[in-house]
C-alpha positions as CSV (number, residue, x, y, z in Angstrom):
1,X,-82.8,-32.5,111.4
2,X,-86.1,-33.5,113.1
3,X,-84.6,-34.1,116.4
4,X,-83.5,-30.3,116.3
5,X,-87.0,-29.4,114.7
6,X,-88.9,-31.4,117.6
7,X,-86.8,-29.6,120.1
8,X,-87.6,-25.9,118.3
9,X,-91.4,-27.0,118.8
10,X,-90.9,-28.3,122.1
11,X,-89.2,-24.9,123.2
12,X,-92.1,-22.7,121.5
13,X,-94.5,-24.7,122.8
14,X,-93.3,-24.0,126.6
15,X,-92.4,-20.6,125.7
16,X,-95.7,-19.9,124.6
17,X,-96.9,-21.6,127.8
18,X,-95.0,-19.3,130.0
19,X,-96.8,-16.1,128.6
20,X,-100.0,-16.9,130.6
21,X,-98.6,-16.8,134.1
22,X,-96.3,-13.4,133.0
23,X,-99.5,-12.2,131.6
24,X,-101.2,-12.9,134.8
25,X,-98.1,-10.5,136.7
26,X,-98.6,-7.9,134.2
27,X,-103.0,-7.8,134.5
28,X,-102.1,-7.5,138.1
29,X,-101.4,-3.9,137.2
30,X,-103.1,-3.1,134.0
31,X,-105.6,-4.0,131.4
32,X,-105.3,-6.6,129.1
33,X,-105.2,-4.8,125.9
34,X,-102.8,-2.4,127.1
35,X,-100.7,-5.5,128.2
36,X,-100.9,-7.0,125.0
37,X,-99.8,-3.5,123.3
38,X,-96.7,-3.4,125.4
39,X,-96.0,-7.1,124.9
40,X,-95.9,-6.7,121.2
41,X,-93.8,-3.2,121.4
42,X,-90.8,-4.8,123.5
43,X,-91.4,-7.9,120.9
44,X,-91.1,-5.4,117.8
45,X,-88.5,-3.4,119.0
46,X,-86.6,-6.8,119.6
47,X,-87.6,-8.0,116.3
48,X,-86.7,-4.7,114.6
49,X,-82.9,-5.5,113.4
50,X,-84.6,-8.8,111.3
51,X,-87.6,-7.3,110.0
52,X,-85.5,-4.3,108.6
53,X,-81.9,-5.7,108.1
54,X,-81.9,-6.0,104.3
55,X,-84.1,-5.3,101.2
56,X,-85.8,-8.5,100.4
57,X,-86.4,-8.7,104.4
58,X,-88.2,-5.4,103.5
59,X,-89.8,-6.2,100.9
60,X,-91.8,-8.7,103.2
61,X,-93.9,-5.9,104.6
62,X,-95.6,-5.8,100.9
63,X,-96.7,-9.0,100.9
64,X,-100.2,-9.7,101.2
65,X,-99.8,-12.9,103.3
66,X,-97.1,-11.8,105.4
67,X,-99.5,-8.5,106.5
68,X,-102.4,-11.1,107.0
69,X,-100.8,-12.7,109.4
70,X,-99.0,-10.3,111.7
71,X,-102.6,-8.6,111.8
72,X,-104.7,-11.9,112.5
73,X,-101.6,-13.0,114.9
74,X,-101.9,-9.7,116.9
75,X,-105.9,-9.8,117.2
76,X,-105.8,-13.3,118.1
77,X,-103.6,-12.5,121.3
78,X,-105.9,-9.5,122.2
79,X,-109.0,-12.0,121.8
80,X,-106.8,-14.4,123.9
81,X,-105.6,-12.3,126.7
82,X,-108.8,-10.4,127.3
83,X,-110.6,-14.0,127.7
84,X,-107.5,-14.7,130.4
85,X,-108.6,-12.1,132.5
86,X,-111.8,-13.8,132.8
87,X,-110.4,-16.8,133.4
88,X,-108.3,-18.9,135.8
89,X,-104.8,-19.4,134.3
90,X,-104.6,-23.3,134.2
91,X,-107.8,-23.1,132.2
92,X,-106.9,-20.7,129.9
93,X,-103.8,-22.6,129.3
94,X,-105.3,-25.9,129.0
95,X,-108.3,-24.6,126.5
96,X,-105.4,-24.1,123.6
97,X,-105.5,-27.8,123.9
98,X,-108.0,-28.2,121.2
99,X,-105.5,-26.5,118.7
100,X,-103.6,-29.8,117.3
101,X,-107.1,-31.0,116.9
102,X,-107.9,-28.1,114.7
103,X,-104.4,-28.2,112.8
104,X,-105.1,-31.7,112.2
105,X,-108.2,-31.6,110.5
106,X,-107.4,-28.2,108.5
107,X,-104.2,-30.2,107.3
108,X,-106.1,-33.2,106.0
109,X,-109.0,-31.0,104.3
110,X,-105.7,-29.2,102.7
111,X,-104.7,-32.6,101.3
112,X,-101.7,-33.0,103.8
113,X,-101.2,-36.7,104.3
114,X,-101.3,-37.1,108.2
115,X,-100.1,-40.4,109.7
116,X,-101.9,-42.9,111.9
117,X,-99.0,-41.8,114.6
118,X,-99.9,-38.1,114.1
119,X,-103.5,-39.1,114.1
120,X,-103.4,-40.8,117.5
121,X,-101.0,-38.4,119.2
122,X,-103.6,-35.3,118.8
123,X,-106.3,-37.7,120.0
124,X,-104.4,-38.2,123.2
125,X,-103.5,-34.7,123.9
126,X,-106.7,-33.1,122.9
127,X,-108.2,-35.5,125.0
128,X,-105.9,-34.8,127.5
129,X,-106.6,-30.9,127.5
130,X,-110.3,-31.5,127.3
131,X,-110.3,-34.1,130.6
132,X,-108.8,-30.8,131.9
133,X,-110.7,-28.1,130.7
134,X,-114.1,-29.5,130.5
135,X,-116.2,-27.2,132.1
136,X,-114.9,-23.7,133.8
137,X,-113.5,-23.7,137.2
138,X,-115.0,-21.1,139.8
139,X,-112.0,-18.6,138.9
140,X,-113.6,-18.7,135.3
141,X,-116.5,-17.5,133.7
142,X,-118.2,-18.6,130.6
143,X,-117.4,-14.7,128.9
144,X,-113.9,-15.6,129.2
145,X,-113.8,-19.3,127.8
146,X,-115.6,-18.4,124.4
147,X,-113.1,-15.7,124.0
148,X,-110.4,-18.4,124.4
149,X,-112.6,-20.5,122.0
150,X,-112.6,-17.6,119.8
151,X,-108.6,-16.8,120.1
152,X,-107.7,-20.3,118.6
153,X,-109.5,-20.2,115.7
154,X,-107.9,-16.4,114.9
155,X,-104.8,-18.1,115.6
156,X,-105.8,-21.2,113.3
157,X,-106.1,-18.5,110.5
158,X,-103.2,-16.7,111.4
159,X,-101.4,-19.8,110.7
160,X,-103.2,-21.1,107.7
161,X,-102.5,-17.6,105.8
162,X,-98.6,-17.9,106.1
163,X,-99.0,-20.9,104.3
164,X,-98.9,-18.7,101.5
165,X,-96.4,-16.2,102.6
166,X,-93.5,-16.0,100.2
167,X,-89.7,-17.7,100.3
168,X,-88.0,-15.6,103.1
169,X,-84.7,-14.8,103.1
170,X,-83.6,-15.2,106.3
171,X,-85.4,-18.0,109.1
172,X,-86.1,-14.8,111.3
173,X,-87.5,-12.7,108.6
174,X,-90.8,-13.8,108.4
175,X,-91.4,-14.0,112.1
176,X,-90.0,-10.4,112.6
177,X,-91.9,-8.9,110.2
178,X,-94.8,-10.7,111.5
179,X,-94.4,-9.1,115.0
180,X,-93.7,-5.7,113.8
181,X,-97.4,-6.0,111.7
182,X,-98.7,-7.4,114.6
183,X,-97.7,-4.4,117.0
184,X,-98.6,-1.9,114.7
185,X,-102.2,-3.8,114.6
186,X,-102.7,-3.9,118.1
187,X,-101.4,0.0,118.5
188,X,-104.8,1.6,117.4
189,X,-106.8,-1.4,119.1
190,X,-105.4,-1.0,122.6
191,X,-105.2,2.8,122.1
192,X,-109.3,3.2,121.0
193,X,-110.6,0.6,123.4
194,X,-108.7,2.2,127.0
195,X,-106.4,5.3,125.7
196,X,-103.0,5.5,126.1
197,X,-101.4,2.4,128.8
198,X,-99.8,3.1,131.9
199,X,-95.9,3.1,131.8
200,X,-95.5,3.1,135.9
201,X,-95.4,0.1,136.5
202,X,-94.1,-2.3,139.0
203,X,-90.6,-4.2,137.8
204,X,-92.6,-7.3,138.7
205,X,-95.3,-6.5,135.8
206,X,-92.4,-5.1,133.5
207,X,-90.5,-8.3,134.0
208,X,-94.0,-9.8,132.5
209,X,-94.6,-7.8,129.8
210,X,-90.5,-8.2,129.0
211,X,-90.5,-11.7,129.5
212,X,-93.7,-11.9,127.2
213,X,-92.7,-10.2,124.6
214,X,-89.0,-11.8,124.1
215,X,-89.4,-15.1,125.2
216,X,-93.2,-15.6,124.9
217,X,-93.6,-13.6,121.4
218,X,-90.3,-13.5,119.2
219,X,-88.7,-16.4,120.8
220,X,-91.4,-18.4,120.2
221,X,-93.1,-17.5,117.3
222,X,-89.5,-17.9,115.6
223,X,-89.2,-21.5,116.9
224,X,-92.7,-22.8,116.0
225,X,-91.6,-22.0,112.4
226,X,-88.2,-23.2,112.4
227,X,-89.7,-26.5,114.0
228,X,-93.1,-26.5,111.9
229,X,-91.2,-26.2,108.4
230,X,-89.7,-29.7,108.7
231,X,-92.8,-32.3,110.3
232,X,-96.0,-32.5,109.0
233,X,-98.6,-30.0,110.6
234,X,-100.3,-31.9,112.6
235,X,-97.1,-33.4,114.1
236,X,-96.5,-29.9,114.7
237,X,-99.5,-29.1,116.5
238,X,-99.0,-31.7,119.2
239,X,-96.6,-29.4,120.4
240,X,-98.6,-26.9,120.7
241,X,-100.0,-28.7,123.8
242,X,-96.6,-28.0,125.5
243,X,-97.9,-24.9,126.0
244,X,-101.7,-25.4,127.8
245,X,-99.1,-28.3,130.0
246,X,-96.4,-25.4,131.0
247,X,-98.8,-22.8,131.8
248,X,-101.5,-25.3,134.0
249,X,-97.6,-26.5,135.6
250,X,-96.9,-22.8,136.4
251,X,-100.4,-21.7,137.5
252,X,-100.7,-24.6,140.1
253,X,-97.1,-24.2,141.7
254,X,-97.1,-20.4,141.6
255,X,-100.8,-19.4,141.4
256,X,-102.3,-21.5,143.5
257,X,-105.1,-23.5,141.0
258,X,-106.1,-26.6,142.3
259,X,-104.1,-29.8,141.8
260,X,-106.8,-32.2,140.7
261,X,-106.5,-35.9,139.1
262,X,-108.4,-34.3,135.8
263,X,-105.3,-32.2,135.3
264,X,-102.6,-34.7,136.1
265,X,-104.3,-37.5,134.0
266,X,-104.5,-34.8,131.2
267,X,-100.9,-33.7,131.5
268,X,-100.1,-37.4,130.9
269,X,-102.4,-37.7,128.0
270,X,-100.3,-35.0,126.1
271,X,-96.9,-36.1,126.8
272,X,-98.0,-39.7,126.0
273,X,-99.6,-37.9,122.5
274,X,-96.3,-35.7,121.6
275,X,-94.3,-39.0,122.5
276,X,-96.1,-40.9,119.7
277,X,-95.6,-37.9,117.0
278,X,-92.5,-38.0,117.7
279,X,-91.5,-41.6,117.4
280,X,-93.8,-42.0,114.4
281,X,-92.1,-38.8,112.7
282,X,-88.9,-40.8,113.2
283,X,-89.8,-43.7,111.4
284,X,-90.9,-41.8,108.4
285,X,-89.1,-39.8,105.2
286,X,-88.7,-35.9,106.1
287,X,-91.7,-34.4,103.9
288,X,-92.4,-31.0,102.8
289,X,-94.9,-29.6,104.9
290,X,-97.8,-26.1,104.6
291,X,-95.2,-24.7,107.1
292,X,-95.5,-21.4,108.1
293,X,-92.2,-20.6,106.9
294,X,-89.5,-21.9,104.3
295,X,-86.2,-21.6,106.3
């Protein structure tokens, strides 16, 4: 059951990682908040036939936690994608590197018992993304890194509310219902800060904002708490570094950011990290973990 969980965060993690260079097709033609508001409309409407397929799945939308979520989950990805059109989109990817750090630390404080594996796997790849993303590149600007700064701690929050969301009765309900709250969020956002967004688009920024909001938003979200519910949290954060990897891989063969030895060291730093989570979760009992959600 872990290999299959360490291959549902392994997946999210690159998904999630892919949504910085479509987001970078779709701010091409538009604004980010409108970007983000189409994202999270194709991801809704995808999500709709979980979030609304049965009565305890609707219930969902009257809990507390669960309404928490989708709205911190929605702001953080505003936050995030206005900083990543001041920013180059290697560094925007690599800067969620210092998440697993931050999931680490929140678990212990929580009174999660996190192994000495666990432990030295986020050291590796946060010092692997931070070897990378130490200072901003010329194609960055220091407006755009504190909002990236900023974005990870929203989506720390995000994730330390469903902690508390309720038994859900399906693995996709949760994650559904957390999109649809999250679109709805971003709706009057997007619409008071630049009006309604433009729908005539090229098929190039539509396969973006498609490709965002299926694979980079549903897809992903849904995987990361499949994966999450059965490691520890901070096992499960390496993984998040799959994502600042995939996009820095993306935006240097397709983007053209600069190739350095920083960002190759750095890339092996967090495979080397994820690698020892993973062979340290191995050797240890299945626990029950401050998942996200209960499949």
């Amino acid at each position: 059951m872990k290999r299959l969980a360490f291959l549902a965060l392994f997946a999210a993690g690159a998904f999630w990682g892919l949504g910085f260079p479509l987001g970078k097709l779709a701010l091409r033609e538009t604004d980010a908040a409108h970007m983000v508001l189409l994202r999270f409309a194709v991801a809704a409407l995808a999500a709709a036939p979980f979030a609304f397929r049965d009565a305890r799945t609707r219930a969902l939308f009257r809990s507390p936690p669960v309404l928490a979520a989708g709205a911190l989950y929605g702001v953080a990805f505003m936050v995030q994608f206005e900083g990543l059109a001041h920013v180059s989109v290697t560094l925007a990817a690599l800067l969620v590197g210092a998440m697993p750090a931050l999931i680490a630390v929140s678990a212990r404080l929580l009174g999660e018992r996190v192994s000495r594996a666990s432990w030295a796997g986020v050291a590796a790849a946060t010092l692997g993304a931070v070897l990378i993303a130490g200072r901003p590149d010329a194609g960055s600007s220091p407006f755009g890194v504190a909002l990236s700064l900023i974005a990870l701690l929203i989506f720390l929050a995000w994730l330390l509310v469903l902690r508390r969301a309720p038994k859900a009765p399906t693995p996709m309900a949760i994650p559904a219902v957390t999109v649809v709250v999250a679109a709805l969020t971003i709706l009057p956002i997007a619409l008071a800060m630049h009006g309604p967004p433009r729908l005539d688009l090229s098929p190039a920024a539509w396969a973006g904002i498609v490709g965002q909001g299926v694979l980079s938003t549903l897809i992903a979200t849904a995987a990361w708490q499949f994966g999450s519910a059965r490691v520890g949290a901070a096992s499960a954060g390496v993984f998040i570094n799959i994502e600042p990897l995939m996009g820095a891989g993306i935006g240097v063969a397709l983007f053209g950011d600069h190739l350095t030895y920083a960002l190759a060291g750095g890339g092996l730093l967090i495979i080397a990290g994820s690698l020892a989570v993973v062979l340290g979760e191995r050797a240890t009992p299945a626990i029950d973990t401050p998942a996200p959600t209960p499949a």
